[in-house]
C-alpha positions as CSV (number, residue, x, y, z in Angstrom):
1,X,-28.3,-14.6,29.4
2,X,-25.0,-15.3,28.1
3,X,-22.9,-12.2,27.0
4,X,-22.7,-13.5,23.5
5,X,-24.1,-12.6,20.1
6,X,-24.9,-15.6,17.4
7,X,-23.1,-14.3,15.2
8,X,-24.2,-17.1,11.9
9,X,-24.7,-15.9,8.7
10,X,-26.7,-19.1,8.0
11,X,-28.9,-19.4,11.0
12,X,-31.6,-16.8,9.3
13,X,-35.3,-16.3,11.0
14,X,-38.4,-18.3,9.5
15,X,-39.0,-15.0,7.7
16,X,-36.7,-15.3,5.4
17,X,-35.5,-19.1,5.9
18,X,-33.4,-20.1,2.0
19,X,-31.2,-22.7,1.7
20,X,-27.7,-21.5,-0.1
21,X,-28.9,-23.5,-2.6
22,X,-31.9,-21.5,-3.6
23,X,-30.5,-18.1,-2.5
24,X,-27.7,-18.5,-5.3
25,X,-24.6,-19.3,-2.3
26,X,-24.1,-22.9,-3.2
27,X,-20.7,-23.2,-3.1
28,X,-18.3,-25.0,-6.6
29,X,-14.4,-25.5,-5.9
30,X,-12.2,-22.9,-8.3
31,X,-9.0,-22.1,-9.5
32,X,-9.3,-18.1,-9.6
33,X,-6.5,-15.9,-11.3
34,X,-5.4,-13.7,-8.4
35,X,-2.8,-11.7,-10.0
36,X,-1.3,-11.6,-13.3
37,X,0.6,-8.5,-15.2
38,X,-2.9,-7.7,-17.2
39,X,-4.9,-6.7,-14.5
40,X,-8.3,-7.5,-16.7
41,X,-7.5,-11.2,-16.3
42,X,-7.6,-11.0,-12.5
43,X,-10.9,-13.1,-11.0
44,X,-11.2,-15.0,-13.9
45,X,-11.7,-18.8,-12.7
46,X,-12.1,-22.1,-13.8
47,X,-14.5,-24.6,-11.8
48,X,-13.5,-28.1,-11.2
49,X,-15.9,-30.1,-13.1
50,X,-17.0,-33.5,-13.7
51,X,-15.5,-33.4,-17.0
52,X,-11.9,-32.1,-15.5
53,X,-12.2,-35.7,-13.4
54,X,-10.8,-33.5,-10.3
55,X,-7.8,-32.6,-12.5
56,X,-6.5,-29.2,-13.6
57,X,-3.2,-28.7,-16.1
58,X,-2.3,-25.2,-16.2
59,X,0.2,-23.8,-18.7
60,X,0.6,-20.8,-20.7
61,X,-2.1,-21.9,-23.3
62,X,-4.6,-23.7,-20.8
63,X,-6.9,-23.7,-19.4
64,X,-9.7,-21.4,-20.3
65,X,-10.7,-19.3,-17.3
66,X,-14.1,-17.1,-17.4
67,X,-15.1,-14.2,-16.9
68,X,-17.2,-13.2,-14.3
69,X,-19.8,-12.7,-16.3
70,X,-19.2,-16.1,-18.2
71,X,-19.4,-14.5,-22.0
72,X,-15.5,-15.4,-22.9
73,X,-12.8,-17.7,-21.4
74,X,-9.4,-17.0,-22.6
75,X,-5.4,-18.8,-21.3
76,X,-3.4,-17.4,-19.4
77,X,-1.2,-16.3,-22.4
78,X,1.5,-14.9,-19.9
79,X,4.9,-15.4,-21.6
80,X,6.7,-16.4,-18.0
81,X,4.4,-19.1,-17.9
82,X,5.9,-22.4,-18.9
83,X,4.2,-24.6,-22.3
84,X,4.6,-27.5,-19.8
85,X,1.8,-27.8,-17.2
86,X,1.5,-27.6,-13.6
87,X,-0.9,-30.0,-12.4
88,X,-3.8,-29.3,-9.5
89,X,-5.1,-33.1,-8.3
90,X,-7.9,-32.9,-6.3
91,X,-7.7,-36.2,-4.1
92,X,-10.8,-35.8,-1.9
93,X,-13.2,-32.7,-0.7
94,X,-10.4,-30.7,0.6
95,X,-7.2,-32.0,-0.3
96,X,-5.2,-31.9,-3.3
97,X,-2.0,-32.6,-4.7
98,X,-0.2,-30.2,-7.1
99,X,3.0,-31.2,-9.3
100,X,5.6,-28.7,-10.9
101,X,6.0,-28.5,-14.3
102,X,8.9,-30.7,-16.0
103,X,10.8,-26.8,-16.8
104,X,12.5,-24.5,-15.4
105,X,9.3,-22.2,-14.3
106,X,9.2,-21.6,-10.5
107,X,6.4,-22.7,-8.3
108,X,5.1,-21.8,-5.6
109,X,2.2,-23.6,-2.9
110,X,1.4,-21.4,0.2
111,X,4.6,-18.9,-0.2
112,X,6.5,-22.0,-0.2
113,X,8.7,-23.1,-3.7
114,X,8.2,-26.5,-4.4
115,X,10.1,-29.1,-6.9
116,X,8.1,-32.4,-6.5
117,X,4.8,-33.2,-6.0
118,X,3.2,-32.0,-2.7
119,X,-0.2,-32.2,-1.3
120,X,-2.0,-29.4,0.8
121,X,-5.3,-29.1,2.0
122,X,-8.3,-26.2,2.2
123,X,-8.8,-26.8,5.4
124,X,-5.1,-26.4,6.8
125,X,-5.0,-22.8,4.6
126,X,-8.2,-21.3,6.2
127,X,-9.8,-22.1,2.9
128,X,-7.2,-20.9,0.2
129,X,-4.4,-22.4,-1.5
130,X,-1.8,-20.0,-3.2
131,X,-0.1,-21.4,-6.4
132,X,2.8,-18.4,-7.8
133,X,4.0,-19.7,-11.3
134,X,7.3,-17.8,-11.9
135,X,6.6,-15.4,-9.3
136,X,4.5,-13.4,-11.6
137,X,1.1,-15.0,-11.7
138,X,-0.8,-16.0,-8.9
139,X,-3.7,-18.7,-8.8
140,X,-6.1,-19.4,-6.1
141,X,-7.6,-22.5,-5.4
142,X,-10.7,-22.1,-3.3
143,X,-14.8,-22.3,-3.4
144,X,-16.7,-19.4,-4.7
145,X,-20.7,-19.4,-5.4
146,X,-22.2,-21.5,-8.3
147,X,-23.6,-18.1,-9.0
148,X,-22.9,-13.9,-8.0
149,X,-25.6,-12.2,-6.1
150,X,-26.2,-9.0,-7.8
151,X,-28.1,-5.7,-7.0
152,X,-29.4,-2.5,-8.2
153,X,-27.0,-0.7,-5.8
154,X,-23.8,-2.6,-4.8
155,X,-21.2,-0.8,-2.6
156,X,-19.3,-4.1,-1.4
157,X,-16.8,-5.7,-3.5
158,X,-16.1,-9.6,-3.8
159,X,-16.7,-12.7,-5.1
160,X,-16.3,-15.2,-2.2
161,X,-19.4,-16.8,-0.6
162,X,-19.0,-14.8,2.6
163,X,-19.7,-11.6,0.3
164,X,-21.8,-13.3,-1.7
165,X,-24.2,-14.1,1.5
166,X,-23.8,-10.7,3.0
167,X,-25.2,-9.7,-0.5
168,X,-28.2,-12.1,-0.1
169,X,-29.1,-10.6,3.6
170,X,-28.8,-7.1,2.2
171,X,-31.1,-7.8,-0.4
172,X,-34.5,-9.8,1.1
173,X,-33.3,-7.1,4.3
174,X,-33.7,-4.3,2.2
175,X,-37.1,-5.7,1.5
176,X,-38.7,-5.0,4.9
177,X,-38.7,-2.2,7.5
178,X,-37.4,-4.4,10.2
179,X,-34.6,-2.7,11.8
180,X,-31.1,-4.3,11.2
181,X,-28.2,-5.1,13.1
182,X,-24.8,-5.5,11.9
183,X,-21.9,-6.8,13.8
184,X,-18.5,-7.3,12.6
185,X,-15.1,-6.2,13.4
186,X,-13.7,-2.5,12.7
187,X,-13.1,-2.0,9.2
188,X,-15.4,-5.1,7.7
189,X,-17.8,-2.3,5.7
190,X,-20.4,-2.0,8.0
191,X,-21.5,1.5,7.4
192,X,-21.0,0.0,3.4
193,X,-23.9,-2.3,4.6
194,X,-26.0,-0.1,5.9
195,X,-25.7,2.4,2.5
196,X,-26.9,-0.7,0.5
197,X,-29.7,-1.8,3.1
198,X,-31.0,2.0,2.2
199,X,-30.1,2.1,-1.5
200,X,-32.0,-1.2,-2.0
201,X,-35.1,-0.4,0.3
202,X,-38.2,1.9,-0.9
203,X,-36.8,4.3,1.5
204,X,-33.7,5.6,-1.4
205,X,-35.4,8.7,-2.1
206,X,-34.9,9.4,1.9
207,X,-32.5,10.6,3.5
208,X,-30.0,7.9,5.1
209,X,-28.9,9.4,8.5
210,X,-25.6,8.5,10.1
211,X,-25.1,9.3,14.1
212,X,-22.0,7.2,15.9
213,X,-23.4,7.1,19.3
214,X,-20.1,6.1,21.1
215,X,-19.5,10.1,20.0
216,X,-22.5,11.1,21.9
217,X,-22.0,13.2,25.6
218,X,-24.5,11.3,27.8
219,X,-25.8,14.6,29.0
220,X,-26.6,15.7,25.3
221,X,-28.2,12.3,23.8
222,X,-31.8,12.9,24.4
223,X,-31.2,16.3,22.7
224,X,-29.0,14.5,19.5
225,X,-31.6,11.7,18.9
226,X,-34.9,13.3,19.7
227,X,-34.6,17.0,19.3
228,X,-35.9,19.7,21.8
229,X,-38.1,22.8,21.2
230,X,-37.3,26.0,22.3
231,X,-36.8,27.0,25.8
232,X,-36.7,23.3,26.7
233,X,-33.4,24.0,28.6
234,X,-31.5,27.1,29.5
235,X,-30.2,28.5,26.2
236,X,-32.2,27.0,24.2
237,X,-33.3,29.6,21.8
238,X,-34.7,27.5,18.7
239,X,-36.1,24.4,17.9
240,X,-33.6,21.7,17.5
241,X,-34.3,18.5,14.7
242,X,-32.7,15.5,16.3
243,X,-31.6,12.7,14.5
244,X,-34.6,10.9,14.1
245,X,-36.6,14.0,12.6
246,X,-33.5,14.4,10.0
247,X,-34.2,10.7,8.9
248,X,-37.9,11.1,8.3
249,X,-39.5,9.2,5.4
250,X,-35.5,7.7,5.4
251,X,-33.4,5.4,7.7
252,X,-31.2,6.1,10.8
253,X,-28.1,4.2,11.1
254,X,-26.5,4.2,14.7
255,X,-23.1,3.0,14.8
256,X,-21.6,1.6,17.7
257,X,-25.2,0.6,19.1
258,X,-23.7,-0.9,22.1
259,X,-22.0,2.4,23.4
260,X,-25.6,4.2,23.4
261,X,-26.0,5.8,26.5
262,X,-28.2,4.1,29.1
263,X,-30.9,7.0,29.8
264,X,-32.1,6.8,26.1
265,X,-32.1,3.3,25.6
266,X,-36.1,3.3,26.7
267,X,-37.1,5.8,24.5
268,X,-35.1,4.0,21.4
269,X,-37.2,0.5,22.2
270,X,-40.0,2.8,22.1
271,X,-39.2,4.5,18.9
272,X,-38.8,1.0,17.6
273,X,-42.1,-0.4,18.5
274,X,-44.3,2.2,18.4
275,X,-42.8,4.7,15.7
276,X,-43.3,7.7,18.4
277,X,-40.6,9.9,19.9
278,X,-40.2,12.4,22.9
279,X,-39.4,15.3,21.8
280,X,-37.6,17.6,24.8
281,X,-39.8,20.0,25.9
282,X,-43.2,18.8,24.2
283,X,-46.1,16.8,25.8
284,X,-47.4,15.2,23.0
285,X,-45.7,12.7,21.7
286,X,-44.5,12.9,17.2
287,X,-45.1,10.3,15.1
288,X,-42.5,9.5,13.3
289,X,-41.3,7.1,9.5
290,X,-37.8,6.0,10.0
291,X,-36.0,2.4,9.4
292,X,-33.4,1.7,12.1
293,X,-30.1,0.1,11.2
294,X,-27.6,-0.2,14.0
295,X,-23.7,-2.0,14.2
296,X,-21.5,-2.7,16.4
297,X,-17.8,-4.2,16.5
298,X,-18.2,-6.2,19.7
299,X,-20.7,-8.2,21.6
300,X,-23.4,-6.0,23.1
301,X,-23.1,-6.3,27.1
302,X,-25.5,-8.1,28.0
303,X,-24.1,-8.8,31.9
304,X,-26.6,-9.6,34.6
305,X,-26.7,-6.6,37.1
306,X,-26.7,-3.5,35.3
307,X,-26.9,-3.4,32.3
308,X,-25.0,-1.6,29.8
309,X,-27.6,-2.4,27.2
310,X,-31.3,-2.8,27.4
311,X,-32.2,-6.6,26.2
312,X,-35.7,-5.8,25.1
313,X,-33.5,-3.3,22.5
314,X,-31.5,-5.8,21.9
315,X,-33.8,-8.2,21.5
316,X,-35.8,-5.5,19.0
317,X,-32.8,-6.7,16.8
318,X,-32.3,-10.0,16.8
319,X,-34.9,-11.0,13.8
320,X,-32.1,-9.4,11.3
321,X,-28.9,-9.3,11.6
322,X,-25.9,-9.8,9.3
323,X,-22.0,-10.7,10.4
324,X,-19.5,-9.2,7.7
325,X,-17.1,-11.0,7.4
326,X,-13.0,-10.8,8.0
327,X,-10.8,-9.6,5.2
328,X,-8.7,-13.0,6.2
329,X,-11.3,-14.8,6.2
330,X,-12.4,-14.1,2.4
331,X,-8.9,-13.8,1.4
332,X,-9.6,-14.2,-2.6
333,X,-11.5,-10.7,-2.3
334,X,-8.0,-8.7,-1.8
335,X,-6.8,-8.7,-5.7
336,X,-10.1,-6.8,-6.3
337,X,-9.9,-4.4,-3.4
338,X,-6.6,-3.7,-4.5
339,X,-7.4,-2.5,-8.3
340,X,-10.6,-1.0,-6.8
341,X,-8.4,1.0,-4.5
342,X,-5.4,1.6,-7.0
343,X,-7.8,3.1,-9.3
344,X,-10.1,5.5,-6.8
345,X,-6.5,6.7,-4.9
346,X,-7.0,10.2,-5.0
347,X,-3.4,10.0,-3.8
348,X,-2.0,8.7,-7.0
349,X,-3.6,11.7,-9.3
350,X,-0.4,13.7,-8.1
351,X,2.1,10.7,-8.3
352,X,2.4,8.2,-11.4
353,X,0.5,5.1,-11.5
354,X,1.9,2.2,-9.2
355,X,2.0,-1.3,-10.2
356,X,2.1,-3.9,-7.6
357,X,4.3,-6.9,-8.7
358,X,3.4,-10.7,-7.6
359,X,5.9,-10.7,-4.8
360,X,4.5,-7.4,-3.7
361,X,0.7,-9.2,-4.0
362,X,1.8,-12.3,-2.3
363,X,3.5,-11.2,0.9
364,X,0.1,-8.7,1.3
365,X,-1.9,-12.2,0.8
366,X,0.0,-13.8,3.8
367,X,-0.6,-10.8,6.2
368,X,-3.6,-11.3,8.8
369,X,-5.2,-7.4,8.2
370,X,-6.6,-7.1,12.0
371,X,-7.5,-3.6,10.4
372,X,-9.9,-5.8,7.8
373,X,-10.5,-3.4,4.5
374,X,-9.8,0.2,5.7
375,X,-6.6,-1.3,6.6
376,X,-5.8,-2.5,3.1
377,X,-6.7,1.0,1.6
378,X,-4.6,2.6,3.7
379,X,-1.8,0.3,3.2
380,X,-2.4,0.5,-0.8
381,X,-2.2,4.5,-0.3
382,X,1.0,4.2,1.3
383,X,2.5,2.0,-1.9
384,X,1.1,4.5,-3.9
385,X,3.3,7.0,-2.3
386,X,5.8,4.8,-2.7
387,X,6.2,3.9,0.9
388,X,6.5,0.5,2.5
389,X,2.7,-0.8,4.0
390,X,2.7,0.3,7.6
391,X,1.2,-3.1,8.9
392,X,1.1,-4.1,12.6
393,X,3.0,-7.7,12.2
394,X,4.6,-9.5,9.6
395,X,2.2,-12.2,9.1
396,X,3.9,-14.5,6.3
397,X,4.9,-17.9,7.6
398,X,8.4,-18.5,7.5
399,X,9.7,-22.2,6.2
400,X,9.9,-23.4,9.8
401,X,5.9,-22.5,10.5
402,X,6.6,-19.3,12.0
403,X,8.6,-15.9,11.5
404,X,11.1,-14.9,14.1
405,X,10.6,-12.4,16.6
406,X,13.4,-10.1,17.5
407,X,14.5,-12.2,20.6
408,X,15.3,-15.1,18.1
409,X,17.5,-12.8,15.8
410,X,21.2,-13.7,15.9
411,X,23.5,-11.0,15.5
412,X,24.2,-10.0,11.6
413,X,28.3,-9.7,12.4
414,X,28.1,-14.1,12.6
415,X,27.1,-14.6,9.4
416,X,29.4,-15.7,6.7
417,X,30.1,-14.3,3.1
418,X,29.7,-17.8,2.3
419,X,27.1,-18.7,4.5
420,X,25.3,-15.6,3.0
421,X,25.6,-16.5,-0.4
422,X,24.5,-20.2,0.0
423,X,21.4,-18.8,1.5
424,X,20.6,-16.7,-1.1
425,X,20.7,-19.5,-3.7
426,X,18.4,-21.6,-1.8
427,X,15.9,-19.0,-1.7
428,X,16.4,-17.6,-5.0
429,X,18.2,-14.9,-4.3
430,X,14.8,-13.6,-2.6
431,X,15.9,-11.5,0.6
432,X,13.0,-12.3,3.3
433,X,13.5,-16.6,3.1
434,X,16.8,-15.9,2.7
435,X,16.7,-13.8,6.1
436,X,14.1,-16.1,7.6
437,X,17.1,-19.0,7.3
438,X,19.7,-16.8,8.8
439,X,18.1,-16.1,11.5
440,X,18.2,-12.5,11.0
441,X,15.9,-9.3,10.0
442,X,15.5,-8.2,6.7
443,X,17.2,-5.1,7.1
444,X,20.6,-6.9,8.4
445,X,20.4,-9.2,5.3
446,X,20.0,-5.9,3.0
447,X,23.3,-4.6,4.5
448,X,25.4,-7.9,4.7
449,X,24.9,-8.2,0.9
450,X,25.9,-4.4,0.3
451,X,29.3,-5.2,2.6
452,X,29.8,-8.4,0.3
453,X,32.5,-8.0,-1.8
454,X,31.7,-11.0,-4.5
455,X,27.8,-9.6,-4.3
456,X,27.2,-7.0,-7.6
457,X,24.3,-4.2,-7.4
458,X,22.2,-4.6,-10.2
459,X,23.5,-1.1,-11.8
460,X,27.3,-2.7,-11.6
461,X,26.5,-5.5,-14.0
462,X,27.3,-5.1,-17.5
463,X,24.8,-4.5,-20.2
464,X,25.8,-7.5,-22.2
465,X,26.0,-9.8,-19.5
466,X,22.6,-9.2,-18.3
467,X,21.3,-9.4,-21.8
468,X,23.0,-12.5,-22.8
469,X,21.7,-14.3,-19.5
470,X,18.0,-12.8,-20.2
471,X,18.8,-14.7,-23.7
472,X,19.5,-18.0,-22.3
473,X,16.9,-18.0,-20.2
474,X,13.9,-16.1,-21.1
475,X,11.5,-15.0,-18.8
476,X,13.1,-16.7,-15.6
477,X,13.5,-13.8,-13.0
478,X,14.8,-16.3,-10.9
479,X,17.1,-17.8,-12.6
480,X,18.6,-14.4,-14.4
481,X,18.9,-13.5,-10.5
482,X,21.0,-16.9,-9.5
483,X,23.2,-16.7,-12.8
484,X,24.5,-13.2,-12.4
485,X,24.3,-13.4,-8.1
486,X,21.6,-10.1,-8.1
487,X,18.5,-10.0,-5.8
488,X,15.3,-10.7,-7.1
489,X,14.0,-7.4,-6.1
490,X,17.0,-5.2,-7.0
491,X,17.0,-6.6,-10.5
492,X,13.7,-6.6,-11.5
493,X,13.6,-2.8,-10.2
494,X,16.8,-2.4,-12.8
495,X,15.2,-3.9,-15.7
496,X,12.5,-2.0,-15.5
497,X,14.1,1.3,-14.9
498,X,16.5,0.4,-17.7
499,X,13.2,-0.6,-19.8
500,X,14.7,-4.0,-20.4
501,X,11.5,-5.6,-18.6
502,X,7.9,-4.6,-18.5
């Protein structure tokens, strides 16, 4: 046998064989609001209908987008918006073509500013396409499920169709007493999963038992699982429960299945089938009640020779089993994670409340999150602090395809005033494309524009100025920031703190 796991959400035994269709997962193209200043207007969507004729116009005042719960639809009513529409063409299944608007609004495809038409595809952008309208609201153009699977007890959030079908499984799982695998990289929610499994299942008035067996000493695992009476082993004084004894009438989840240790493999295949245990020290065997649940973030090893794990315990599993899914592959699930996590931050009830601006939102879009949720969280904890996300690469592409590596940096000390300057007008005075095109690290660009003598902090320019440019131009960040010469960031962070800005 291969060392491999089948890892499909679709391919589902006869048992409980639904097409998406009738399970609620059939998939309708949207255009979901990922971020916008009122944070009540983020998921809102608007499907692609036969009456749009595969065309979207999206200003200030349209369109409509719903709720999730489809009982209002309100405009995106954001005053940075532009009255003249961007337009979102769809030209076949998975390929579109979007035009700026004829203003002076900034737009965005992919990370990328755009000022003429250009066409991109779902299928090049792992399923997502990123439209930023004056780098303060972000759309999402993406499939998401003709309809949201709900249930009584719900600890995973989304509203993409991988979440949507992990949902499904939960539910008609939670149904049965078959035991459940789950599989899935670190940090996907497994243990999440396995909450709901029990919270759904006519077990909830159990217990639900967690034991991580990869934390188990080999020489203690019989004891852990099973339990042992008294005087079983030399200094043993009591009777011991065991895992399985704690989870009576209730379900027993065993994380990191595939670590379990080789001698009690046999006796959990027979605990399985035959609802009996060993207990340590007791002839007879005990009957016991318990639904199994088990994860693991890797391929069981299967291997011929020895084994690491037994494959009639394996196979014990394979009639349910459920894959969660990567946080980058159901990208348009981050905005909620992020409120979710911004509001349950135990963190932030000692520091004030942190806002997360578009740019902020974005460049968290573009990264990869190898760490999947609990990554995220902690990366949200850290901007609550007010410290920059500790993230293990900077995933955002640069203009070229790719972002430089340190090899590829040339030396800050080359670069020009001049050549400085021009690139900060080509990127909008933003510092990381502006970096990206240098050829240089963020950092160096931040200290070549301090050494600048014809670059202004934001604090140095006068009131008036600032306010007459705001005047001229209302509602352009980006064009407030080319006028007076200021970084995008550094000036916004003024405004605000000078309470010229919301």
């Amino acid at each position: 046998m291969k060392n491999e796991i089948d890892y499909s959400q679709d391919t589902l035994p006869p048992q409980f064989a639904s097409s998406r269709r009738s399970a609620g997962i059939q998939p309708q193209l949207c255009l979901v609001i990922m971020w916008h200043g009122d944070r009540n207007m983020i998921g809102r969507f608007v499907p692609f209908s036969d009456d749009l004729k595969r065309l979207i116009r999206i200003s200030r005042f349209f369109p409509e987008f719903r709720d999730q719960e489809n009982t209002d639809a309100i405009p995106l009513s954001d005053p940075h918006v532009s009255r003249n529409p961007v337009t979102i063409e769809q030209l076949n299944t998975k390929e579109f073509r979007i035009t700026p608007a004829e203003s002076r609004m900034t737009v965005q495809v992919n990370g990328v500013r755009i000022r003429s038409a250009v066409t991109t595809s779902l299928s090049d952008q792992n399923g997502l396409v990123t439209v930023t309208l004056s780098n303060y609201v972000v759309l999402g153009l993406c499939d998401l499920p003709a309809r949201q699977i709900a249930a009584a007890h719900n600890s995973i959030l989304g509203i993409s169709c991988e979440i949507n079908q992990c949902r499904n499984l939960i539910g008609r799982f939670a149904a049965t007493d078959l035991p459940v695998m789950l599989m899935g990289e670190t940090g996907t929610g497994k243990e999440l999963a396995a909450t709901d499994i029990h919270a759904n299942s006519e077990r909830n008035t159990g217990p639900l038992v967690t034991v991580n067996m990869a934390a188990i000493p080999q020489e203690l695992a019989v004891t852990e699982l099973f339990g042992a009476k008294k005087g079983a082993f030399t200094g043993s004084t009591r009777d011991r429960r065991g895992f399985f004894q704690k989870a009576e009438n209730g379900t027993l989840f065993c994380d990191e299945i595939g670590d379990t240790p080789r001698l009690v493999q046999p006796m959990l295949l027979r605990a399985l089938e035959d609802g009996c245990i060993q207990i340590l020290g007791q002839d007879a065997t005990t009957k016991i009640n318990v639904r199994f649940i088990a994860a693991t973030d890797r391929p069981v090893d299967l291997d011929a020779g020895e084994y690491r794990f037994s494959k009639p315990l394996y196979h014990r599993f394979s009639a349910a089993h459920i894959k969660m899914p990567t946080l980058r592959d159901r990208k348009i699930d981050i905005p909620l994670l992020i409120l979710h996590f911004l509001d349950e931050n135990t963190v932030s009830e000692h520091f004030p409340h942190t806002d997360i601006d578009a740019k902020q939102f974005t460049d968290l879009l573009a990264y990869s999150w190898p760490g999947n949720v609990r990554e995220l969280k902690n990366a949200i904890n850290a901007i609550v602090l007010g410290e920059a996300p500790n993230l293990i690469q900077d995933a955002r592409p640069s203009s070229s395809g790719r972002s430089a590596t340190r090899d590829q940096y040339r030396s800050p000390s080359s670069v020009a005033d001049d050549e400085l300057i021009t690139a900060l007008n080509q990127a909008d005075w933003l510092i990381k494309p502006a970096a990206e095109s240098l050829s240089i690290s963020r950092t160096s660009c931040y200290e070549l524009i301090k050494k600048c003598p014809t670059i202004r902090s934001a604090e140095d320019v006068p009131l008036e100025e600032m306010q007459l440019v705001m005047a001229e131009h209302p509602g352009d960040l980006a064009k407030w920031s080319s006028v007076l010469q200021v970084p995008q960031e550094a000036l916004r962070k003024h405004l605000r703190s000078s309470r010229l800005l919301d």
